[in-house]
N, C-alpha and C positions, 0 to 999 in steps of 0.2 A: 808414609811416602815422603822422602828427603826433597829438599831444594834440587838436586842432582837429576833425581828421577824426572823431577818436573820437567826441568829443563831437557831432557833427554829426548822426552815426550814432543815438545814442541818444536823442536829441531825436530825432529822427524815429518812433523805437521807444516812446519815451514821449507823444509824439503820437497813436498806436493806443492806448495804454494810455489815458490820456484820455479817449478817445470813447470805449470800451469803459464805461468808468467812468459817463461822462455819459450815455450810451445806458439804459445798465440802471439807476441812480437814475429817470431821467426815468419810465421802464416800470414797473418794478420796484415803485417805492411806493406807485403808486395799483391795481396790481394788486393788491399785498398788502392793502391795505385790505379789496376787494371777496370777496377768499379770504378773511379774516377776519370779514364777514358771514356766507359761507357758511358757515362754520365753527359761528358761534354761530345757523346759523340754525333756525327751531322746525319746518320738513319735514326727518323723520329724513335722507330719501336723499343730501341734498343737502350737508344735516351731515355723512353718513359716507362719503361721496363726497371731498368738501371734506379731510377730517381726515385721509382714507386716503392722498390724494395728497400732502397736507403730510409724514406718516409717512414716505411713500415718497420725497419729495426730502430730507428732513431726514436719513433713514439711512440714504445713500449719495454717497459719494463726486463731488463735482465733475467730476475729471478723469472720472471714468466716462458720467456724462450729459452733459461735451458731447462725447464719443468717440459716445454714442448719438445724442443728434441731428442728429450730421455723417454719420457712416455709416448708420443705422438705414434711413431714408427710401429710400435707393440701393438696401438688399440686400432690403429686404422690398418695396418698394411702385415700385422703378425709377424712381426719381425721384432721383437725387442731389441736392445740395449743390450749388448754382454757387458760392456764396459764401460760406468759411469763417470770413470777418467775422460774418455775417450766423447762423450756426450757432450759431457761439459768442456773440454776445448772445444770438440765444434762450435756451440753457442756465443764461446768466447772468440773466438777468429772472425764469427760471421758480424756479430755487433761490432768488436773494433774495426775490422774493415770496412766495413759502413761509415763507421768517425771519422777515421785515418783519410777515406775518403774522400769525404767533404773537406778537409783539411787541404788535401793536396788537389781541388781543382779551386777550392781558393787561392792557394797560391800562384799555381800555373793561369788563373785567369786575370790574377795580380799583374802580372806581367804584361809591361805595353807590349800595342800589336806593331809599333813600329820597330821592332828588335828581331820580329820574325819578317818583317820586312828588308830589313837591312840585311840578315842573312840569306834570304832570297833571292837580292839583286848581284851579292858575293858569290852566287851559285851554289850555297848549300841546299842538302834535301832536306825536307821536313824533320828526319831524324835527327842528323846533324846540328840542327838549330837546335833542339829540344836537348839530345847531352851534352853539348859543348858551348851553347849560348846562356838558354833556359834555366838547367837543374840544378846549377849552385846556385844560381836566383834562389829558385823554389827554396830549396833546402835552408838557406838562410833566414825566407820568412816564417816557413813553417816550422822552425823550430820548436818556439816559444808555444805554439799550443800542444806539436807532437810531445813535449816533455811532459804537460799537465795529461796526455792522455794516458801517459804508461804511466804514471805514478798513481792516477786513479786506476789502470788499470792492477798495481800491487792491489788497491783497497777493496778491491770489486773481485779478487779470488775469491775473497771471503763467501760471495755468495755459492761457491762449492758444496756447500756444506749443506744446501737445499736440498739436493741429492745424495746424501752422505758421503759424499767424499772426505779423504781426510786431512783434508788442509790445514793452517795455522789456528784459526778459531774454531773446527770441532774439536781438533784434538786438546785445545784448551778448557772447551765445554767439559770433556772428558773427565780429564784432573780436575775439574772442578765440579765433578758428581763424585771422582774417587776420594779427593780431599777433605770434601765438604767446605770449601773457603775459593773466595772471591780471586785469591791471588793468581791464580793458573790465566785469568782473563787478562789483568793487567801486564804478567810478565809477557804476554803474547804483542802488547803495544810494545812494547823496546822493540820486538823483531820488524815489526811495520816501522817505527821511529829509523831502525837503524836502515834499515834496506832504503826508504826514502831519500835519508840523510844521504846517500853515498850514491841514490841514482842523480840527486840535485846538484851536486859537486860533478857530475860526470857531465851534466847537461850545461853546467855552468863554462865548463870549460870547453867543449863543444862552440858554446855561442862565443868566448872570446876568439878562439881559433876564428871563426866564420867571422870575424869583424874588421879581417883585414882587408870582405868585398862590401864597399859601400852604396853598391847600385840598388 
C-alpha cells in the first residue's frame, strides 16, 4: 500500500471527523446558550435541574457517556442504536453544551447589573437589553475560552472510535494493521495540526475584529 492510498484513507477518516465537528458546533452552541438560561434561571427547579445535569456531564468522562448513549437505550428500554454516527453526536452535543454553557453565563453574568439598569430606565425590555446592550459584551469575553473549547473539541472526535466510528484515528489504526508500520498514526497528526492551525488564525482574527469594543 502506497503513500497515496494512505493518504486517501485518512481523508476519508478525517471527513467523519469533520461532520462530527460541524454537527455538534452547529447543536451544540445554541443548546448551550438555552442550558445557560436555565441555569441562571429565577424558578429554583429548573435552576437545579439545569446545574445538576451540567455537574453530571461536566464530571464524567466523554468516552463514558457516549458508551451510554450507544448502549444504554438497547439494554434498558430495547431500543438499540441503528446509527453510531448518530450516538456519538448526541453525546457530543450534549457534553459540549454543557461547557459552552457555563461559558456563556459566565460571561453574561460578567456583565454589571448597572447596564441592565440603564437600559431599564431608557425603557428597554429585557430582550432588548440582552441583543442590543449585552451580546457583543458577551461575545467578546467569551471568546478566548469558546476558541479553546472547539479546538479541544477537533481532539476529542477522536474518542469516535470507542464505538467504531470511522473517524481520523481508527481509520489510521486501520493502515496501520494493513501496513504493518507506525506511519498511518503520525500522518493522521498533520490533519489535527493542520485543521487547528487554521481554526486558531480564524479565532485570532475574530478577537481582533471584536477589539474595536473595549467595554
Amino acid at each position: 500500500m502506497d503513500f497515496g492510498q494512505i493518504m486517501l484513507s485518512l481523508a476519508q477518516g478525517f471527513a467523519t471527523t469533520c461532520l462530527l465537528f460541524i454537527l455538534t458546533l452547529i447543536m451544540s452552541l445554541p443548546l448551550g446558550l438555552i442550558i445557560a438560561f436555565c441555569s441562571m434561571s429565577k424558578i429554583k427547579p429548573i435552576r437545579w435541574l439545569s446545574r445538576t445535569i451540567v455537574w453530571i456531564v461536566r464530571g464524567s468522562p466523554l468516552m463514558l457517556q457516549i458508551i451510554i448513549v450507544f448502549y444504554v437505550p438497547g439494554l434498558v428500554f430495547n431500543y438499540p442504536m441503528e446509527s453510531r454516527m448518530f450516538a456519538v453526536t448526541v453525546a457530543f452535543v450534549i457534553n459540549y453544551a454543557c461547557y459552552f454553557s457555563e461559558i456563556y453565563r459566565g460571561g453574561i453574568e460578567s456583565i454589571p447589573k448597572g447596564q441592565y439598569e440603564a437600559g431599564k430606565v431608557l425603557g428597554m425590555t429585557s430582550t432588548q437589553i440582552f441583543f442590543k446592550v449585552v451580546l457583543l459584551q458577551v461575545i467578546k469575553r467569551i471568546m478566548p475560552p469558546v476558541s479553546n473549547e472547539v479546538i479541544t473539541l477537533v481532539k476529542d472526535t477522536s474518542l469516535a472510535r470507542i464505538i467504531s466510528v470511522g473517524e481520523l484515528i481508527k481509520s489510521s489504526q486501520d493502515m496501520m494493521k494493513a501496513t504493518a508500520s507506525i506511519l498511518p498514526l503520525f500522518y493522521s497528526g498533520i490533519f489535527y495540526l493542520a485543521f487547528n492551525g487554521i481554526l486558531t488564525l480564524l479565532f485570532n482574527y475574530i478577537e481582533k475584529k471584536l477589539n474595536y469594543y473595549q467595554g
